[in-house]
C-alpha positions as CSV (number, residue, x, y, z in Angstrom):
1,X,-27.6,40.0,8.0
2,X,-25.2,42.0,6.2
3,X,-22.5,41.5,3.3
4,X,-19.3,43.6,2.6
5,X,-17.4,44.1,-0.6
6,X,-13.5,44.5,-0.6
7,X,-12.3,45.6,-4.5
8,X,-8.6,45.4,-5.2
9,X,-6.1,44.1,-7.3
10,X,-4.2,41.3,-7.5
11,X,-0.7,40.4,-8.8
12,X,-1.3,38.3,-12.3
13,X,2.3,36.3,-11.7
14,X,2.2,33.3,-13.7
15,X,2.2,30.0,-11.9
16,X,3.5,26.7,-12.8
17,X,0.0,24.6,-12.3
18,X,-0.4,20.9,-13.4
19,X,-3.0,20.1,-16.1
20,X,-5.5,18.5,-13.6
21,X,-4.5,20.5,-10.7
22,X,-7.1,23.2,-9.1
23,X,-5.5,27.0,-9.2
24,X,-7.1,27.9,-6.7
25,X,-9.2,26.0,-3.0
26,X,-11.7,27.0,-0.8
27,X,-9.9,29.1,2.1
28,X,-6.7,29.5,-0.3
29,X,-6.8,33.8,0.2
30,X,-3.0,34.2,-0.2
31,X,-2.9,34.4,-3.9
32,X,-5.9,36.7,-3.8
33,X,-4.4,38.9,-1.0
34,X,-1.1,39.4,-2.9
35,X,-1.3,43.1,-3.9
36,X,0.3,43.7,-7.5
37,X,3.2,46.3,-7.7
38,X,2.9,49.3,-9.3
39,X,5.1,48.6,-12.1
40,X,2.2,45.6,-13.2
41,X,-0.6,47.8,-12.5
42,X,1.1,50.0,-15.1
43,X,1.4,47.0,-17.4
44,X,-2.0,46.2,-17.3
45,X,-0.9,43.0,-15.8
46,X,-3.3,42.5,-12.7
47,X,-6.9,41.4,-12.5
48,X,-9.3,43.1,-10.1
49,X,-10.9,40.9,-7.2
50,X,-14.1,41.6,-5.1
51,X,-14.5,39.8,-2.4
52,X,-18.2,39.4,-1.0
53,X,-18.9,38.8,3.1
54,X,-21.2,36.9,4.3
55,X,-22.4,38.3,7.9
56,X,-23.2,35.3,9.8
57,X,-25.2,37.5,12.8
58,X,-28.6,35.8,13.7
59,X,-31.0,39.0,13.2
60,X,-34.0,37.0,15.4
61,X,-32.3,38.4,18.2
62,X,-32.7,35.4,20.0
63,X,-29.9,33.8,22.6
64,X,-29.5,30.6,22.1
């Protein structure tokens, strides 16, 4: 088994989100994929995400 890591940024936009409401679910990559522009980057206003991969290959080497 393997893993990958992906490092970027990310766009720091603010969002209207309700008090009780999640920011973010599980399989919700939009908001993570959004690339910030330059212009926030030179503001400062982004936030850098790594993203870990899980490799699902069965190393037993065994067909099922």
């Amino acid at each position: 088994m393997g893993t990958a890591i992906v490092k970027g940024v990310v766009s720091m936009k603010k969002r209207r989100v309700e008090d009780n409401e999640p920011a973010f679910a599980p399989g919700d990559d939009d908001a993570l994929e959004q690339s910030a522009s330059e212009e926030e980057i030179a503001r400062g206003d982004y936030t850098e995400v790594t993203r870990l991969s899980w490799d699902e290959v069965d190393p037993s080497g065994e067909d099922e």
